[in-house]
TITOR-130915 format. One record per residue: x, y, z of N, C-alpha, C in turn; residue in one letter. Coordinates in nm, 2 decimals, m for minus. Atoms other than C-alpha are relative to their C-alpha. Layout:
<nodes>
      nu      nv      nw     cau     cav     caw      cu      cv      cw  residu
       X       Y       Z       X       Y       Z       X       Y       Z       A
...
</nodes>
This chain:
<nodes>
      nu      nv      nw     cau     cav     caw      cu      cv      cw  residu
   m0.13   m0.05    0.04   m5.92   14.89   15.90    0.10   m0.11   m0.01       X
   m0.10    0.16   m0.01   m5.61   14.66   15.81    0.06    0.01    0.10       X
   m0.13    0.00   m0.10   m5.36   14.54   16.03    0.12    0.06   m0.03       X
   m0.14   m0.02    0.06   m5.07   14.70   15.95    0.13   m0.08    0.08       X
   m0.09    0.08   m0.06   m4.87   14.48   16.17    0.01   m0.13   m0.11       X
    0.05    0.18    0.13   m5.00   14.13   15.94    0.07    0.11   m0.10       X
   m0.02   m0.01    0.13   m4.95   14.35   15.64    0.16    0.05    0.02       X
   m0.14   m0.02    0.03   m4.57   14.47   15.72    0.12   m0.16    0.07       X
   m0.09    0.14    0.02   m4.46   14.10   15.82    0.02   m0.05   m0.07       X
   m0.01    0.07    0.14   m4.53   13.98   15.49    0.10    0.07   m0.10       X
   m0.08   m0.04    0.10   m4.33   13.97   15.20   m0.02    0.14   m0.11       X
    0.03   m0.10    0.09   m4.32   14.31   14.98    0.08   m0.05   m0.12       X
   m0.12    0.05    0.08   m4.21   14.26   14.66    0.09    0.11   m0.06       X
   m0.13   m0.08    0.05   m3.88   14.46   14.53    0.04   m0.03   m0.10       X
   m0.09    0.03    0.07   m3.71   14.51   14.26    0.16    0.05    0.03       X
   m0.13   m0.04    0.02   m3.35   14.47   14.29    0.12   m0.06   m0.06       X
   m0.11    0.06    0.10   m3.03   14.35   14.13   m0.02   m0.10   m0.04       X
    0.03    0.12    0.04   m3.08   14.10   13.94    0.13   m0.09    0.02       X
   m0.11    0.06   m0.03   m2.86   13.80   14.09   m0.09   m0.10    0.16       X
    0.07    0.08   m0.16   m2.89   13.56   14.41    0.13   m0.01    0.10       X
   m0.12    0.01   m0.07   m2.57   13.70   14.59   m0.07    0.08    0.11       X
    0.06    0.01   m0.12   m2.60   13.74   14.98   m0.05    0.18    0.02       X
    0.00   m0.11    0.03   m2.58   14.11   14.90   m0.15    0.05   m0.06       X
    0.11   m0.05    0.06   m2.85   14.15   14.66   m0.15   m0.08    0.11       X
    0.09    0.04   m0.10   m3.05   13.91   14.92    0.00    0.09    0.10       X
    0.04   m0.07   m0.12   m3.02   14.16   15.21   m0.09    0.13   m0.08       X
    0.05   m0.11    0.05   m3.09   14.45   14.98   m0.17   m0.04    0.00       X
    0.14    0.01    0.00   m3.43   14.30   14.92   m0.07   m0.04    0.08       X
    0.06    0.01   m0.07   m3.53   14.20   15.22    0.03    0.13    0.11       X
   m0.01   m0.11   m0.10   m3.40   14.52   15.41   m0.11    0.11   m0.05       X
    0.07   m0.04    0.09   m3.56   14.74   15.13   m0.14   m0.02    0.06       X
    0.15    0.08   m0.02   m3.92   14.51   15.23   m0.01    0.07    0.13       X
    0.03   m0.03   m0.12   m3.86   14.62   15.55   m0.09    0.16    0.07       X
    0.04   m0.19    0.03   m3.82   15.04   15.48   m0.11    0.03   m0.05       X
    0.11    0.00    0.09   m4.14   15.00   15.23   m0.10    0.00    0.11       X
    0.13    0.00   m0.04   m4.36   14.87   15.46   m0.03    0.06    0.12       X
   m0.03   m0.07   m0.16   m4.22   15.07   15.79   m0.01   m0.10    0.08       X
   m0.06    0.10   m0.14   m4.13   14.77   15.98    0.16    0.05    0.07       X
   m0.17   m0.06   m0.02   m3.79   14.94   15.99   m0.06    0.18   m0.03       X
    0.07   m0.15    0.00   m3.96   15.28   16.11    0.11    0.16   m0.05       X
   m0.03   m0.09   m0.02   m3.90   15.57   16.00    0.08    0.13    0.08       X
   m0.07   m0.12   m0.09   m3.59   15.81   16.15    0.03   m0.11    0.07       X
   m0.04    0.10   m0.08   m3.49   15.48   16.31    0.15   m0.04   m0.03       X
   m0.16    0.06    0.04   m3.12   15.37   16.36    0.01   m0.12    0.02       X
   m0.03    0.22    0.03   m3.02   15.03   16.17    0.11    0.00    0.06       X
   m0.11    0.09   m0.05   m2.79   14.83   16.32    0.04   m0.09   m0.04       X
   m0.01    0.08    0.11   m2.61   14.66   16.13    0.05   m0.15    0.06       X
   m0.06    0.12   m0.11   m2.50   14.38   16.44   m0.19   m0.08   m0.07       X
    0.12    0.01    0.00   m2.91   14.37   16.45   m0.09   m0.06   m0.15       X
   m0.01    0.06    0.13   m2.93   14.29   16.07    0.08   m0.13    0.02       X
   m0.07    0.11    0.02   m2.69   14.07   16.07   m0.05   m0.16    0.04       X
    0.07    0.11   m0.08   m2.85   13.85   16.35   m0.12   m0.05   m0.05       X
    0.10    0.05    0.01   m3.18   13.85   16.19   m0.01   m0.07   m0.14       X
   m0.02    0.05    0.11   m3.08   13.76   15.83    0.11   m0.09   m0.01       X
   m0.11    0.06    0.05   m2.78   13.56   15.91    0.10    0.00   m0.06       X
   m0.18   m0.06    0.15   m2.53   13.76   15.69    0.07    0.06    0.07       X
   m0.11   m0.10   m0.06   m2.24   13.90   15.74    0.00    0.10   m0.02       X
   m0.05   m0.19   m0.06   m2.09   14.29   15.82   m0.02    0.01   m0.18       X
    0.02   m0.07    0.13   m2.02   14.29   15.41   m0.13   m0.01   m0.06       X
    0.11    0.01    0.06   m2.33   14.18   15.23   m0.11    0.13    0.06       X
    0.10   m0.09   m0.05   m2.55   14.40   15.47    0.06    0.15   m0.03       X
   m0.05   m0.13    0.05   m2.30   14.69   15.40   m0.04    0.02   m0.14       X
   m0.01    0.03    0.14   m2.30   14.64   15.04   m0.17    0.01   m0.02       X
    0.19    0.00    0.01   m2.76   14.61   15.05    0.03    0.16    0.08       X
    0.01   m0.11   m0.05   m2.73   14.96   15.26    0.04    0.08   m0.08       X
   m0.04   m0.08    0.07   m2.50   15.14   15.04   m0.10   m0.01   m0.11       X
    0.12   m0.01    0.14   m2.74   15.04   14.76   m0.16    0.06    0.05       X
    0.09   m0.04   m0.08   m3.03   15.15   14.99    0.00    0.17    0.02       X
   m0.03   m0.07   m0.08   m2.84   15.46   15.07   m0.04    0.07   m0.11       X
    0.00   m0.10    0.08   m2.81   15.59   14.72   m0.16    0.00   m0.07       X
    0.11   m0.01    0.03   m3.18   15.52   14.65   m0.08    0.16    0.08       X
    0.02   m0.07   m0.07   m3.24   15.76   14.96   m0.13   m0.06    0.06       X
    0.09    0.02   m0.08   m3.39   15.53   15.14    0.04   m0.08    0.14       X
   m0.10    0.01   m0.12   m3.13   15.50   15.39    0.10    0.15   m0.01       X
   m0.05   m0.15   m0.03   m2.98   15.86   15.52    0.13   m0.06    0.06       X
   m0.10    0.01   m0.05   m2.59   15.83   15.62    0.07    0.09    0.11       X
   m0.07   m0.14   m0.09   m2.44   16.10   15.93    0.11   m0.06    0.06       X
   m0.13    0.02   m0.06   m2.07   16.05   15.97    0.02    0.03    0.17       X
   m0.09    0.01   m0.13   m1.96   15.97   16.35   m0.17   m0.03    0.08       X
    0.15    0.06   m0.04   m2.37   15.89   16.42   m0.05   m0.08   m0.06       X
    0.02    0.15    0.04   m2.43   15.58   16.21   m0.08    0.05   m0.13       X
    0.09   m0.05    0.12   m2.70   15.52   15.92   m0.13   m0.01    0.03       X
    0.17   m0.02   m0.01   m3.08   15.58   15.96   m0.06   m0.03   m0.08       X
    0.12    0.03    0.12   m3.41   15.48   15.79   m0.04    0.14   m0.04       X
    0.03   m0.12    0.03   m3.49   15.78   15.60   m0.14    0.03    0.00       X
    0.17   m0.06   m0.04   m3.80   15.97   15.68   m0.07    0.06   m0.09       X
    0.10    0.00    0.11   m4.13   16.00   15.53   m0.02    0.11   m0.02       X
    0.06   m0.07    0.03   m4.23   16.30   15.44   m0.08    0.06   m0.06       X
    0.19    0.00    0.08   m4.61   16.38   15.36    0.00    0.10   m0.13       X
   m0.02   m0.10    0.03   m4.48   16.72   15.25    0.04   m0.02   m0.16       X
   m0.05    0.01    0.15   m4.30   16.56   14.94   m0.05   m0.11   m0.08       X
    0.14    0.03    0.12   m4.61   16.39   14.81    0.01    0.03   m0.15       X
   m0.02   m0.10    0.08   m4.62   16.66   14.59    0.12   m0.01   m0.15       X
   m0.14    0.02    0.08   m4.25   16.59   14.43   m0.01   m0.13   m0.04       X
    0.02    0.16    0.09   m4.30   16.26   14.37   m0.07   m0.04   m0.03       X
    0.10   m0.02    0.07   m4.65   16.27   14.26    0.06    0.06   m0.11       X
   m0.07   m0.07    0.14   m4.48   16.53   13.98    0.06   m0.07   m0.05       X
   m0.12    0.13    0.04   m4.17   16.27   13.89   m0.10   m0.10   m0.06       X
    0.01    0.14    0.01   m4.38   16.00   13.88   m0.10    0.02   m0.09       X
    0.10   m0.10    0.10   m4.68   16.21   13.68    0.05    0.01   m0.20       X
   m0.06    0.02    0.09   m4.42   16.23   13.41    0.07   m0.11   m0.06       X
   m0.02    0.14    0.05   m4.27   15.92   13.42   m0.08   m0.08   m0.03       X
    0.13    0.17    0.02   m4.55   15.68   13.48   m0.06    0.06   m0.12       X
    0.05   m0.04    0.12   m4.70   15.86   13.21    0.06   m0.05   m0.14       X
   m0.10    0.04    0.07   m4.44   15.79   12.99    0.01   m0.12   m0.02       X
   m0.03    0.17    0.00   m4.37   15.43   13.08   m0.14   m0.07   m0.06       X
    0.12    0.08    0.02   m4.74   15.34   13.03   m0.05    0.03   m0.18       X
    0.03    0.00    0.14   m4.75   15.51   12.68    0.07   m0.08   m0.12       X
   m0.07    0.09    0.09   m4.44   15.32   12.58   m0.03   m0.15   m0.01       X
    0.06    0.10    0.02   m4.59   15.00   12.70   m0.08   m0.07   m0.04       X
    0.13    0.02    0.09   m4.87   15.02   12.52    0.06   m0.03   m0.16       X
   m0.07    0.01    0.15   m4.65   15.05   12.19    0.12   m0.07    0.01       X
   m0.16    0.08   m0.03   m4.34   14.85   12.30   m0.07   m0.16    0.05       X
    0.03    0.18   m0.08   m4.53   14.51   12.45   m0.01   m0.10   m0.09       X
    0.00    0.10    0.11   m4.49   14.22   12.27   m0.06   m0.10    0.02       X
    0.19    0.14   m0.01   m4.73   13.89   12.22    0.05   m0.04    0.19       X
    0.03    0.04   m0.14   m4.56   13.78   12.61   m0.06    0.09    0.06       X
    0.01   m0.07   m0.06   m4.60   14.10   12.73   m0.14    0.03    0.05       X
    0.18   m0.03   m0.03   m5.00   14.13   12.66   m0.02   m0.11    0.00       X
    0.06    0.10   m0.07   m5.05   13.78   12.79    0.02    0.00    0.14       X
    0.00   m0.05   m0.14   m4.95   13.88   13.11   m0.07    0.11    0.05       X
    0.15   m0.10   m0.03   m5.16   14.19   13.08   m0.09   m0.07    0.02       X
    0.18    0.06   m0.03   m5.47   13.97   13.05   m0.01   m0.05    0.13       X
   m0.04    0.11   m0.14   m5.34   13.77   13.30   m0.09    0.12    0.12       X
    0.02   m0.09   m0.14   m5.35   14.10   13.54   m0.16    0.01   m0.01       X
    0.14   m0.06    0.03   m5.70   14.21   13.40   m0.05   m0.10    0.07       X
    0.06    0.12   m0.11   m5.83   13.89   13.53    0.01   m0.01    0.14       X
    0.03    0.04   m0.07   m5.69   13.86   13.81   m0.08    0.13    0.09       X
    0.06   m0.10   m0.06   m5.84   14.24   13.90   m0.15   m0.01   m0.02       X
    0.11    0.03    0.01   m6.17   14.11   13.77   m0.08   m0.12    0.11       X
    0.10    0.12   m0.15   m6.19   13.81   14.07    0.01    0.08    0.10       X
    0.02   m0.08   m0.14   m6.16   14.10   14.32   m0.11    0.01    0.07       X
    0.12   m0.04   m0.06   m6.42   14.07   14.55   m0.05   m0.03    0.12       X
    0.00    0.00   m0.16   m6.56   14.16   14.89    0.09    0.09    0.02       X
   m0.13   m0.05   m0.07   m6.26   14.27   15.10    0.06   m0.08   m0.02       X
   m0.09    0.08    0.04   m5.97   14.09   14.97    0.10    0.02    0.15       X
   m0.13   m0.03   m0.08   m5.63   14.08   15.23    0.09    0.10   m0.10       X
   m0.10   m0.10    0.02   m5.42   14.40   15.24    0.08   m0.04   m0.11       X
   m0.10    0.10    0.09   m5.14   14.17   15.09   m0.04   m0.02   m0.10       X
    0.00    0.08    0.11   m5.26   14.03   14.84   m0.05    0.14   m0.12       X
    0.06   m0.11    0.08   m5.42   14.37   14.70    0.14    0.07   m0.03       X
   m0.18   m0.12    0.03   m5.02   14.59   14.78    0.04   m0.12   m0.13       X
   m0.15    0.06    0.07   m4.85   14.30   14.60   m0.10   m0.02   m0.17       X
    0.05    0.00    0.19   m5.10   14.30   14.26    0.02    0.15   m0.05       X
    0.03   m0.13    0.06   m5.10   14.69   14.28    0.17    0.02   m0.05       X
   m0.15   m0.04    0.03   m4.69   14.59   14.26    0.03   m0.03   m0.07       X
   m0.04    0.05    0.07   m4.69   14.37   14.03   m0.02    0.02   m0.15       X
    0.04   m0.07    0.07   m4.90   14.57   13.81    0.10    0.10   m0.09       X
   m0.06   m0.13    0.01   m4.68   14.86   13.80    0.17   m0.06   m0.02       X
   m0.07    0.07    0.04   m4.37   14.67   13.79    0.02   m0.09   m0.15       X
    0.01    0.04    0.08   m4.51   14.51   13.49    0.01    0.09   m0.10       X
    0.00   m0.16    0.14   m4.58   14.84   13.30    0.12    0.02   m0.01       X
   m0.09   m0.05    0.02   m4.23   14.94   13.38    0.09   m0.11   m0.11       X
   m0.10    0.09    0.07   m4.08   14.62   13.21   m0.03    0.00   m0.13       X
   m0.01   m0.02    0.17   m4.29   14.64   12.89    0.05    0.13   m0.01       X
   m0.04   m0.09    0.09   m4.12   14.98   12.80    0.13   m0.04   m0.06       X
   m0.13    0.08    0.09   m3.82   14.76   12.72    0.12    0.12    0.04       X
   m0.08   m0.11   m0.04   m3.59   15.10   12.87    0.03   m0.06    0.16       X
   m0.08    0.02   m0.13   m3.35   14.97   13.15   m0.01    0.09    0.09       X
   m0.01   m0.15   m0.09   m3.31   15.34   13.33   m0.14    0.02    0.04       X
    0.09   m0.04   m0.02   m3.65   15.39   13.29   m0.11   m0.07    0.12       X
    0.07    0.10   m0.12   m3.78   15.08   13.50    0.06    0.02    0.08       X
   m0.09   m0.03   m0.09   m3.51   15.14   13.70   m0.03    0.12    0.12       X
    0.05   m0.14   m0.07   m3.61   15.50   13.80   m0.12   m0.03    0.04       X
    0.15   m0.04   m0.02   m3.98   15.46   13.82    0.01   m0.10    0.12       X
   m0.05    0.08   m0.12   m3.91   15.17   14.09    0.04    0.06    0.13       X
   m0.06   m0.05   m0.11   m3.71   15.38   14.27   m0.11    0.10    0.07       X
    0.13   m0.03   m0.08   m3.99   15.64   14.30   m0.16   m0.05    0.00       X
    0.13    0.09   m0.06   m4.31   15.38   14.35    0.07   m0.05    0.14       X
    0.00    0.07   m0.15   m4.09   15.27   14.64   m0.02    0.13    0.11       X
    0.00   m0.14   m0.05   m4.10   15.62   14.78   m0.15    0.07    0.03       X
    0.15   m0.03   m0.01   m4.49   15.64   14.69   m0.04   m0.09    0.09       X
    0.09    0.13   m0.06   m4.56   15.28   14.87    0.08    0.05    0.11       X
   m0.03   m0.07   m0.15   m4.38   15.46   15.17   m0.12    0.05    0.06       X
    0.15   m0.04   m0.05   m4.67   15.69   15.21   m0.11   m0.06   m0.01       X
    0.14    0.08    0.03   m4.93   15.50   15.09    0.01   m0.10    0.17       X
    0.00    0.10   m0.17   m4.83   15.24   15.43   m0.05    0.10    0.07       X
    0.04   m0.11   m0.12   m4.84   15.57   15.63   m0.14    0.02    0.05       X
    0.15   m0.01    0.01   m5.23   15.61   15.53   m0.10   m0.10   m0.03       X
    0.14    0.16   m0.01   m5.34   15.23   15.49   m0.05    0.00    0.13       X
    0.15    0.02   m0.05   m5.53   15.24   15.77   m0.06    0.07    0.03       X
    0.10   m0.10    0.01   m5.72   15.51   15.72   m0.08    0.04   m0.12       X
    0.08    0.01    0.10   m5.79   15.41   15.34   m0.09   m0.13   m0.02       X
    0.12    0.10    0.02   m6.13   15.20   15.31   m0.01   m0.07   m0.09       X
    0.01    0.02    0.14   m6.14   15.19   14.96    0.09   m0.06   m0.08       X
   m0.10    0.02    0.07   m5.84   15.01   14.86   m0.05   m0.09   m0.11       X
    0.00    0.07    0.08   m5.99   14.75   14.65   m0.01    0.11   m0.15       X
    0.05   m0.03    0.09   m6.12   15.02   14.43    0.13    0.07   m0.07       X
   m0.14   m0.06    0.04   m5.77   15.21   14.39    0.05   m0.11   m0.13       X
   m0.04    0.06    0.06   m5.65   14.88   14.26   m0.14   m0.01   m0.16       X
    0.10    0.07    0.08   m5.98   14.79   14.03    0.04    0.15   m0.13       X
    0.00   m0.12    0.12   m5.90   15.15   13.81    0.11   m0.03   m0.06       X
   m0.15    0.02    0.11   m5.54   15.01   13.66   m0.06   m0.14   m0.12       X
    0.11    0.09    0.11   m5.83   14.78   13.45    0.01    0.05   m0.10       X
    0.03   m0.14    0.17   m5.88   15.08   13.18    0.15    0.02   m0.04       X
   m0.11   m0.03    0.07   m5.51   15.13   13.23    0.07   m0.12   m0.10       X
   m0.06    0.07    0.09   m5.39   14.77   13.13   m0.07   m0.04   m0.10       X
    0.11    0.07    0.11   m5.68   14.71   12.88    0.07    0.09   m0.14       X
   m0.07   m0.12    0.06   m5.52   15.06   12.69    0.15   m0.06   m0.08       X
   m0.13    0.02    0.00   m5.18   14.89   12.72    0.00   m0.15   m0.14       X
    0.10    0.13    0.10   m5.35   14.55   12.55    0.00    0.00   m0.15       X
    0.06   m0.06    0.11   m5.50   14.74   12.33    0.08    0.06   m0.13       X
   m0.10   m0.03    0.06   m5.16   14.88   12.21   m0.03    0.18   m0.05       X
    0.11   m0.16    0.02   m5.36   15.28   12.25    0.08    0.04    0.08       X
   m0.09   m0.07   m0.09   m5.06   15.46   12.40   m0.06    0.13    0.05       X
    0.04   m0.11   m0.04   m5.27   15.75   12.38   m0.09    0.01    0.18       X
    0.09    0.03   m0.18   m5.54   15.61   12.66    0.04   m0.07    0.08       X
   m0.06    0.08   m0.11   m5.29   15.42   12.86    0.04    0.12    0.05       X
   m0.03   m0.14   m0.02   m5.12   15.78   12.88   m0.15    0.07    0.12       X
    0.10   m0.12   m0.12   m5.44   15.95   13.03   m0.07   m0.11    0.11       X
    0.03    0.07   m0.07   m5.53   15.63   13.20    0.06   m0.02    0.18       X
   m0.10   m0.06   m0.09   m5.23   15.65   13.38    0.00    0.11    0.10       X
    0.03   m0.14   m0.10   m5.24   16.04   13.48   m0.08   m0.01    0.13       X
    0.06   m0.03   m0.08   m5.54   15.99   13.63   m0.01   m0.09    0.11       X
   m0.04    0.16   m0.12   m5.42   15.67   13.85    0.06    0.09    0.05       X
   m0.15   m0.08   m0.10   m5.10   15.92   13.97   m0.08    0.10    0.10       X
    0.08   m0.18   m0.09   m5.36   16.24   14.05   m0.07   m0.07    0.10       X
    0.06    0.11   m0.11   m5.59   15.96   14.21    0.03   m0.01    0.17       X
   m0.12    0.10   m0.13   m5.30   15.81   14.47    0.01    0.16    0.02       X
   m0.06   m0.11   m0.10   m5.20   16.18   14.58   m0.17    0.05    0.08       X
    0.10   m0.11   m0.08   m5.55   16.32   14.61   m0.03   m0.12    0.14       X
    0.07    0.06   m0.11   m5.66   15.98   14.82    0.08    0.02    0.15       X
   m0.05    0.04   m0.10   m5.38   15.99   15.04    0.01    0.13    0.08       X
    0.06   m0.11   m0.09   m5.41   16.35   15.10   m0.12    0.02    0.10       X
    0.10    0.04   m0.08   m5.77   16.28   15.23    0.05   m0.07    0.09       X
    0.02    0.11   m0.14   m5.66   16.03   15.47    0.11    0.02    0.06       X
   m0.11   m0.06   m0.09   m5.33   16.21   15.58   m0.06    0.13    0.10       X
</nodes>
């Protein structure tokens, strides 16, 4: 089973504002924090506590929270502070649906919207899912399954759209932490987005489309097994 300790000290990767102000730097490493449940669940931040560990000041870390807050991945209670917002297994379900429709979407546009860089970095990925072998490190598997999915979202060339789908993959990579150590199989999760980027390659919106679906139904049924 992984470590989940090793795997939530390491770096996750995020998308967030594009910039290198102290602001958008807390956002992304607080964010890294909520994703991988180093910053547990139903847990009260502190924003002294932040501050000390990242060296920033009261505003920057306010300013990364409020942008946290309206993702909903920081909960607010007037005269009781702000909280890590909690996982719930129950809403699987809801954001499996959301994301059923989006990712769907995103992956059919990327297949027909990618341009000559866009499917050189596909190959890129294809390859690097083809030196997968053995048992790779946790890490090194979360951050290709991120970079993957992250990538689909940017060939649709639609701002909102990458924008949104981000918001709920960070919501999916919530639970998914919950049940990594109790999934065995992870290289093989990752080894199935092969057919998806080859589709995308291929510029076959149609079979990036069902390639997709069946990646989204995949991720709920595994995690239901191991919840």
């Amino acid at each position: 089973m992984p470590d989940m300790s090793s795997i939530a000290s390491q770096e996750i990767l995020t998308r967030g504002p594009e910039g290198t102000s102290l602001a958008e730097e807390a956002y992304a490493v607080i964010r890294s924090k909520i994703i991988t449940l180093e910053l547990e669940p139903g847990s009260l931040i502190s924003e002294a506590t932040l501050m000390a560990k990242l060296n920033l000041g009261r505003t920057p870390i306010r300013e990364a929270l409020r942008l946290l807050a309206n993702e909903k991945l920081v909960e607010v209670f007037p005269r009781r502070g702000m909280f890590v917002s909690n996982v719930d297994v129950e809403n699987l379900a809801a954001v499996s649906e959301v994301r059923a429709v989006l990712e769907i979407k995103a992956a059919e546009l990327a297949a027909l919207r990618s341009t000559k860089s866009d499917r050189a970095i596909t190959l890129e990925l294809i390859k690097e899912i083809d030196s997968i072998k053995g048992k790779p490190e946790m890490r090194t598997l979360i951050q290709l399954d991120q970079r993957i999915h992250h990538h689909i979202y940017e060939c649709t060339h639609t701002e909102f759209l990458a924008s949104s789908l981000d918001n709920y993959y960070a919501h999916a990579l919530r639970i998914w932490f919950m049940a990594l150590d109790q999934v065995e199989e992870l290289s093989a999760a990752i080894i199935e987005h092969r057919a998806l980027l080859e589709a995308i390659a291929a510029n076959d919106g149609k079979a990036a489309a069902k390639a997709m679906r069946d990646h989204v139904e995949g991720f709920e049924t595994t995690i239901r097994k191991n919840l």
